[in-house]
C-alpha positions in Angstrom: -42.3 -28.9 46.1 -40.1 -26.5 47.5 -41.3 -22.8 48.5 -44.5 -23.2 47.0 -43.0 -24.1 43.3 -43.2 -27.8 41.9 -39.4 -29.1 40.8 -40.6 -28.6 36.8 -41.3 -25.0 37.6 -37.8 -24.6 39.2 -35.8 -27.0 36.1 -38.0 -24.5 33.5 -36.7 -21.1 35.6 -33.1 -22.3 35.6 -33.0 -23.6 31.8 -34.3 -20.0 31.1 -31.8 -18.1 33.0 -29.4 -20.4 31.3 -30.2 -19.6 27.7 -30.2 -16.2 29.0 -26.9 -16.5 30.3 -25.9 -17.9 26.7 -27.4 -16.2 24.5 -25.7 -12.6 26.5 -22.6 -14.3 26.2 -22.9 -14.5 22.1 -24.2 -11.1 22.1 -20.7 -9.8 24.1 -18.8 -11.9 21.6 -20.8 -10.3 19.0 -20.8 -7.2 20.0 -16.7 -7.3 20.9 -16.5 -8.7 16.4 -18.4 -5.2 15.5 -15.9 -3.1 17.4 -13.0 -4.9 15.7 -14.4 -4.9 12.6 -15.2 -0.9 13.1 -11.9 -0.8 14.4 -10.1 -2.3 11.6 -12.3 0.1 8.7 -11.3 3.0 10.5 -7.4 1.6 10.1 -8.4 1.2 6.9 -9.7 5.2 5.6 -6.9 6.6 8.0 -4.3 4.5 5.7 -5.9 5.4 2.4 -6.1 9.0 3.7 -2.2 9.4 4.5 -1.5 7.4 0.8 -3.9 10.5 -0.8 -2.2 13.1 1.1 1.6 11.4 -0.1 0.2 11.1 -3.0 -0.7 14.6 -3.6 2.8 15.7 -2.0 4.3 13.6 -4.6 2.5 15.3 -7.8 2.6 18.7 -7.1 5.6 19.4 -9.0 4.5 17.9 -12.4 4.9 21.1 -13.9 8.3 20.0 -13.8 8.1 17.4 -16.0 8.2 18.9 -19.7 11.1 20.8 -18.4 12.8 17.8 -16.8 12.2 16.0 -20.4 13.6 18.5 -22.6 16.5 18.6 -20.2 16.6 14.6 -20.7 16.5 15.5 -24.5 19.1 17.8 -24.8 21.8 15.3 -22.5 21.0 12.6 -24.8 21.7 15.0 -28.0 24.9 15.7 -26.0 25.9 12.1 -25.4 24.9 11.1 -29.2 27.3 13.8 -30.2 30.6 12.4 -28.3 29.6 9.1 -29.4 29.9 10.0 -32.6 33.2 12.5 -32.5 34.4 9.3 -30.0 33.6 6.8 -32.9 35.3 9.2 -35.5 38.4 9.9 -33.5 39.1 6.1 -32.7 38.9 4.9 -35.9 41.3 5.7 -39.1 40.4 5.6 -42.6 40.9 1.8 -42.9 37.9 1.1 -40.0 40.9 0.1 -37.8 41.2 2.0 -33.9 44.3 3.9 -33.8 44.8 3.7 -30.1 47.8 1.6 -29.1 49.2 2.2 -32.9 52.7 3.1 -33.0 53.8 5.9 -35.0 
């Protein structure tokens, strides 16, 4: 016996203050997860956020795009129409070029 308490009494007080001792320890580590978890969410939005707002930077000119596509239009028209004069002026009657013919 020591100070009144039998040994038991004193094994049972510091097996208690021991789990105690654990079981704060698992709540820290716990506790410390939830913050990085929050931590890591809050990343998250913030990221999806700054893609919505880039996103919305990036389409507000699509009136643009039936003009841009008529202008697409009208330089392929163009380009079919040298082709062609190309194609007319390169080749003679018999279907043979007449670059690099002699005269």
């Amino acid at each position: 016996m020591t100070n009144g308490f039998h040994y038991s009494e004193i094994t049972f007080w510091y097996v208690a203050l021991g789990i105690g001792f654990v079981v704060v320890l698992v709540v820290i580590a716990l506790l410390t997860l939830l913050l990085r978890l929050v931590q890591d969410i809050d990343n998250g939005v913030i990221g999806v956020r700054d893609t919505l707002h880039r996103v919305s930077g990036n389409t507000s000119a699509t009136y643009l795009i039936a003009e841009t596509a008529s202008g697409v239009d009208d330089v392929l028209n163009e380009g079919l129409q040298h082709h062609l004069f190309l194609t007319r002026v390169m080749t003679s009657g018999a279907g043979r070029p007449k670059i690099g013919r002699r005269a």
